[in-house]
N, C-alpha and C positions, 0 to 999 in steps of 0.2 A: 953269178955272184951270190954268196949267203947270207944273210943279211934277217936281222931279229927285229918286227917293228910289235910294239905294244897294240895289236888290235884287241879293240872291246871285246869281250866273251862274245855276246850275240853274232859279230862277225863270225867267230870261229864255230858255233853251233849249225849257222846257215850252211858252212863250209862242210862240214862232218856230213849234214842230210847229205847235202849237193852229192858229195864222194857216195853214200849209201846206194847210188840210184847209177853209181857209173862215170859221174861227172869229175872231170877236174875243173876245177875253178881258181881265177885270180879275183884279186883285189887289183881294182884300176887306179890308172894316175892321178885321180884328183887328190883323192885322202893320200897318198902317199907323197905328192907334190907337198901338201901341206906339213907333213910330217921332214920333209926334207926343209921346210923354212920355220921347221919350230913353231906348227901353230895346230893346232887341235883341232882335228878333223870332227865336223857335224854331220855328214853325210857318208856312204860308203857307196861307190860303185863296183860290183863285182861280173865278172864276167866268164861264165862255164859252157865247157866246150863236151862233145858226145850223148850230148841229151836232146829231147827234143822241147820243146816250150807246153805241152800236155803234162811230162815227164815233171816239167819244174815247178808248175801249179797245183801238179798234185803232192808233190812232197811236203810243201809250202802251203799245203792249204790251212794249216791252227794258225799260220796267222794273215791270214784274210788277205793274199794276196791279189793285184789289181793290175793288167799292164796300163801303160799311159805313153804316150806318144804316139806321132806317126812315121818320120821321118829316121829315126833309130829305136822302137819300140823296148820296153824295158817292162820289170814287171814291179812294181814296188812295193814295200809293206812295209812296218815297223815292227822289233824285236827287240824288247824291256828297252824303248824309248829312243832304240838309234834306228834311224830311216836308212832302209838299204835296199838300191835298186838294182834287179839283175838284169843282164842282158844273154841273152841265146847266143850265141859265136855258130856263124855257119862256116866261116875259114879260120886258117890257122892262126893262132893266137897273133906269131911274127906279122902276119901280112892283115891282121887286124891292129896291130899296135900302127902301122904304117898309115894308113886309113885313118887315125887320129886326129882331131883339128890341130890341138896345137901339142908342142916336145914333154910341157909337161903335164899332159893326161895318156902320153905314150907308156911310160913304165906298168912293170906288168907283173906282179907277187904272189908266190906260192906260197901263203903261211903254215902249211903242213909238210912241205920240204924247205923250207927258207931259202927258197930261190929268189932273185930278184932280177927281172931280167928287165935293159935299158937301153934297148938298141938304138937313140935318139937323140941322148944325154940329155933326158927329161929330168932328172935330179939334180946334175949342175944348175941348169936352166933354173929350176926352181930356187933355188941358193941362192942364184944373183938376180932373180927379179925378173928373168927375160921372156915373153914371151915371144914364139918361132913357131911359123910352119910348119907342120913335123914334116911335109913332102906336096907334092903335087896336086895330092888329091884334097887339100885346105882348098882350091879354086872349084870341087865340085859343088860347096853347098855355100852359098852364101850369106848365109846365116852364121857363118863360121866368123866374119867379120864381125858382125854385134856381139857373137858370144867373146871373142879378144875384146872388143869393149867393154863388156861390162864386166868381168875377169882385171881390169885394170880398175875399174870402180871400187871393187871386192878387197884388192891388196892381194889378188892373187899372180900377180905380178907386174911391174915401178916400168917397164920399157918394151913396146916392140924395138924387134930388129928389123933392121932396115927391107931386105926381102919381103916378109911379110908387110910391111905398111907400104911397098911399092905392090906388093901382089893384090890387097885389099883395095888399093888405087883402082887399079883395073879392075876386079871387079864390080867396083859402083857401077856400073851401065846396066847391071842383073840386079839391082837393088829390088825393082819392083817385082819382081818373083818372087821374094818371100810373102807367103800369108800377112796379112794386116795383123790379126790374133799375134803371129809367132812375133811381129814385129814389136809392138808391144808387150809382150811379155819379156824380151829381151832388156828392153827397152827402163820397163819395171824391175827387173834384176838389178840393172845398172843404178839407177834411182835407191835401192836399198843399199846398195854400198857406203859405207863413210868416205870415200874420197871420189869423188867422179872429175872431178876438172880433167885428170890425165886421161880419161874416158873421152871427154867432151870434147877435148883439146885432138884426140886420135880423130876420130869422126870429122873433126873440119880437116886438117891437115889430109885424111882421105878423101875427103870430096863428100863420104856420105851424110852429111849432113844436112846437105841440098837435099838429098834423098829421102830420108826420113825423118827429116824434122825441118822442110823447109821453111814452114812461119820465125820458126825460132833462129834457123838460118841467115835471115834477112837483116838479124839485127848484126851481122857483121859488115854492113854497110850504112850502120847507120851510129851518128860522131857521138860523141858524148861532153858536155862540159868537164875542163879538165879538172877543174877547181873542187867541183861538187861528185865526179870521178876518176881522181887519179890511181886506181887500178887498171885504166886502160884506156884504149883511146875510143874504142868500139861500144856499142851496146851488148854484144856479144860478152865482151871480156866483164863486164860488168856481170852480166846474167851465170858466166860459169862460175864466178866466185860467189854468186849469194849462193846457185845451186852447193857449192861446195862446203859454207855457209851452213846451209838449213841438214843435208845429208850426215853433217858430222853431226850437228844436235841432235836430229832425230834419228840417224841407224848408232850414232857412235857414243853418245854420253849416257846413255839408258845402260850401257854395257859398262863403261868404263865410272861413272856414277851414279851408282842406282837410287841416292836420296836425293840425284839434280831435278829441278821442276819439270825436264823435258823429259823422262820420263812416266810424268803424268797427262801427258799429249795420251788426246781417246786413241785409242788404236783403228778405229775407221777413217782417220784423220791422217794418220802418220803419210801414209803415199799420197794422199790426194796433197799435204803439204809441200810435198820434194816436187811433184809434176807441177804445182803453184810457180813454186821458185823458178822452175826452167820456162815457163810461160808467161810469168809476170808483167813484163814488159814486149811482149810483142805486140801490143799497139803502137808501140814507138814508128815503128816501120808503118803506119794509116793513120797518122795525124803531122801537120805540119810543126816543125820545130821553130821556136823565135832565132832572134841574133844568138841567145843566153846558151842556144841546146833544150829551150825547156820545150816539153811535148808535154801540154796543157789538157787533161782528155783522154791521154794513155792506157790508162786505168780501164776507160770505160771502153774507148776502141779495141782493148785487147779480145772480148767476150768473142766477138767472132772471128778471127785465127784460133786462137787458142779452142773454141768450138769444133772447128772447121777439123783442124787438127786430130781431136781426141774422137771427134767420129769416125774420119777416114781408119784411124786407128781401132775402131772397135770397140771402143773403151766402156765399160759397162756405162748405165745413165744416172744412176745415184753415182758413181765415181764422177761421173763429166759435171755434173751439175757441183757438186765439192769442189772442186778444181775450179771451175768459171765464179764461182763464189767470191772466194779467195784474189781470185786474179783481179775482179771488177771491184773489190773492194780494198786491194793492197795498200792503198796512197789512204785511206781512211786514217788512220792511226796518226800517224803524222802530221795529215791536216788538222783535224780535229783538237789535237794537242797544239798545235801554232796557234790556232785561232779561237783557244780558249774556250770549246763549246762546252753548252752546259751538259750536263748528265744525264739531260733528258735526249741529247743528241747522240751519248755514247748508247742509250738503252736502246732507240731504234738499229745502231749498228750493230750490237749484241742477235738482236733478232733476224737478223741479216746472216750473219756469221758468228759462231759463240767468240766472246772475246780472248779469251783465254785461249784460242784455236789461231784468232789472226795474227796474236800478238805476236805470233811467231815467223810469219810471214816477212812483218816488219822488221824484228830484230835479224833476220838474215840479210835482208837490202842493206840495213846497217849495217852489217860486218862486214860489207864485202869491200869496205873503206880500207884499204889499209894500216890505217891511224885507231880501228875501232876493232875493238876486241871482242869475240862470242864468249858471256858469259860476264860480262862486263855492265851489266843492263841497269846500274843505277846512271851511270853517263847516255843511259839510251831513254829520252823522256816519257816518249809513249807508252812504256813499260812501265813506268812510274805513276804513272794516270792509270792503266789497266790494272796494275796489283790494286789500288786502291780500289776501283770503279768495280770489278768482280767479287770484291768482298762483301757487296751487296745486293749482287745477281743468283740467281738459277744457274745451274752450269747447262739447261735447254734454254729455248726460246722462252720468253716470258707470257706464262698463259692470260689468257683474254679472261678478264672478268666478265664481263656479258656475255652469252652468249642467243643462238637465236632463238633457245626457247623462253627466253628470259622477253625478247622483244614480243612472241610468240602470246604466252602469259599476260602480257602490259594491252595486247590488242591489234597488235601487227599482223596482216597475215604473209605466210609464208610469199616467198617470190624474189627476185634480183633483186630489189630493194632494198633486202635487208643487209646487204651485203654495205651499200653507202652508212646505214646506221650503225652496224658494228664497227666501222672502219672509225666512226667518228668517235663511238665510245672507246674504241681501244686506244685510240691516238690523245685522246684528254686523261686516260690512264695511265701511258708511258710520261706525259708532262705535269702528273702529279698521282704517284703511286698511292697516295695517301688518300686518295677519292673519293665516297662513300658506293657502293654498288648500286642504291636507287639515283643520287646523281648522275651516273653515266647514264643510267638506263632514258633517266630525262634528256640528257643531251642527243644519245640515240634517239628517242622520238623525234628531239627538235631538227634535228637535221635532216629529217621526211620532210617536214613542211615545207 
């Protein structure tokens, strides 16, 4: 079939080397998938056949090519700004289209004859949303499951068909086969998406959930007050709506409003908030519930699941310690605002977690009400106390006016000691910023004696 799609120049340059050296090359199904649902492809996967992988490194070497993977190796580089990764074809195109996870990464394009070929009907598929199987060999890699997850997170396509989420069924039993890395990364793909509930919602309806994310698993056995969450009856249903919640702030209004505040979320923050959201409450499942539903202590039970969790997973340790921040402090905002604390109590949580980072935590639990709206945040109180309360913060931790050369200086000598002393002077700093710096330092001493 002949078929004309607008690829970037840089596509069509890499194309021309590739052809110089022997090669013909396609353009694979993802960008072309997108292009079939009207949506602007950011990446290119291409794929060239009669060459060898020495052959393509060196054609490719001005712009600094690099392979990466292990399981389908690819070679990847950037060209005036678009990332395009190649892959080596050691068989025929047809019976590598077949070999595909799913219908639509099958199609397979020759932009220098304008061939398109679609032995799969990977371009309907894409049209209507559907992610399939493309054949038998979706059960060799099981990974091929998480990648249809998070591919539904993405909006790269609204539905599995039935086959595939009955084949994905089966295989859960080979879940533990994947790398813990590869698990998480997947995992984190999914997490960047603006929509994940349909993600979320695939993974329990397959069983894998149990599998890799069994803390957060748990919370579909555990009830919820109806009154204070009629989104659902489960803790679970609760958890995929704030996750869906927080993912549309942070992957999806940064894009769609770039003067919204959530776009000023640090960027080292943005994921470690979405993995927040889906672990939030997995202490609910290790503390007792009253008559009410309420699990009093949640908050703070959660640090070890949610811990437990992002190790097994591999997760780096400045990311686990972000994420466990967040989660042991999530109920913070809320309370604090009920109960009317003073300023001096918002400023030790600041130093805990910047405010302006948790507020966001907060306001996804809140949206996940049906009745409350994301972006709605004058009806959302705690957001009303934080605008004010960081208009007169650091957006880091609040530096220590003493420090221990200062006690060092005054006659202290160095040793664990000083550690009680600083603690005392920083603690009558945060309950009165106004301080004098020889004041604390007196209160430091006194607190030796």
């Amino acid at each position: 079939m002949e078929m004309l799609f607008a690829l970037p120049a840089a596509v069509l340059v890499v194309i021309t080397a590739l052809k110089s050296i022997g090669a013909r090359t396609y353009v694979m199904g993802g960008a072309l998938a997108d292009y079939a649902a009207l949506r602007t492809p950011v990446d290119f996967d291409l794929e060239t056949h009669n060459v060898t992988t020495e052959m393509v490194m060196r054609v490719l070497e001005p712009y600094k090519p690099h392979c990466v993977g292990s399981t389908h190796p690819a070679i990847r580089f950037m060209v005036d700004g678009v990332a395009i990764d190649v892959s080596v074809a050691q068989r025929d195109a047809m019976i590598e289209s077949q070999h595909r996870d799913l219908t639509i990464n099958s199609p397979f394009y020759d932009p220098l004859t304008r061939e398109l070929f679609d032995p799969f009907n990977g371009m309907r598929d894409s049209c209507q949303g559907m992610l399939a199987a493309t054949s038998a060999y979706y059960a060799d890699f099981p990974v091929n499951v998480l990648r249809t997850a998070q591919f539904l997170a993405r909006g790269k396509g609204t539905v599995v068909n039935m086959e595939t989420t009955l084949l994905a069924t089966n295989m859960s039993a080979r879940a533990d086969t994947i790398p813990a890395e590869q698990v998480f990364a997947q995992l984190c793909k999914l997490l960047r998406g603006a929509t994940p509930f349909r993600a979320l919602e695939f993974l329990r309806l397959t069983g894998w959930h149990e599998k890799v994310l069994p803390e957060v698993a748990d919370l579909t056995r555990i009830n919820e007050n109806q009154e204070w969450h009629p989104e659902g009856p489960t803790a679970w249903d609760h958890t995929i709506r704030v996750v869906e919640a927080m993912c549309y702030m942070v992957n999806g209004w940064p894009i769609a409003y770039p003067q919204n505040e959530a776009a000023e979320i640090p960027e080292e923050w943005r994921e470690p908030l979405c993995w927040a959201a889906l672990l939030h409450d997995v202490g609910k499942a290790h503390v007792e519930s009253d008559a009410e539903c309420t699990f009093k202590g949640h908050d703070r039970a959660g640090e070890e699941p949610a811990r437990a969790l992002l190790e097994r997973l591999k997760a780096p340790k400045d990311f686990t310690e972000k994420v466990i921040d967040l989660v042991v402090n999530h109920m913070q905002p809320y309370l604090l605002t009920s109960g009317g604390a003073k300023e001096t109590a918002w400023r030790r949580l600041h130093n805990k977690v910047p405010l302006h980072v948790l507020r966001w935590i907060s306001r996804a639990d809140w949206s996940a009400h049906p009745n409350h709206k994301c972006g709605d945040w004058g009806k959302h109180l705690p957001s009303c106390v934080i605008s004010d309360i960081i208009s007169r913060l650091p957006a880091a931790k609040i530096p220590a006016v003493v420090q221990g050369r200062d006690l060092v200086a005054a006659g202290v000598k160095p040793g664990p000691h000083m550690k009680t002393a600083l603690d005392a002077a920083y603690n009558a700093q945060l309950e009165n910023p106004d301080t004098e710096k020889n004041t604390l330092i007196a209160i430091a001493l006194a607190a030796l004696n």
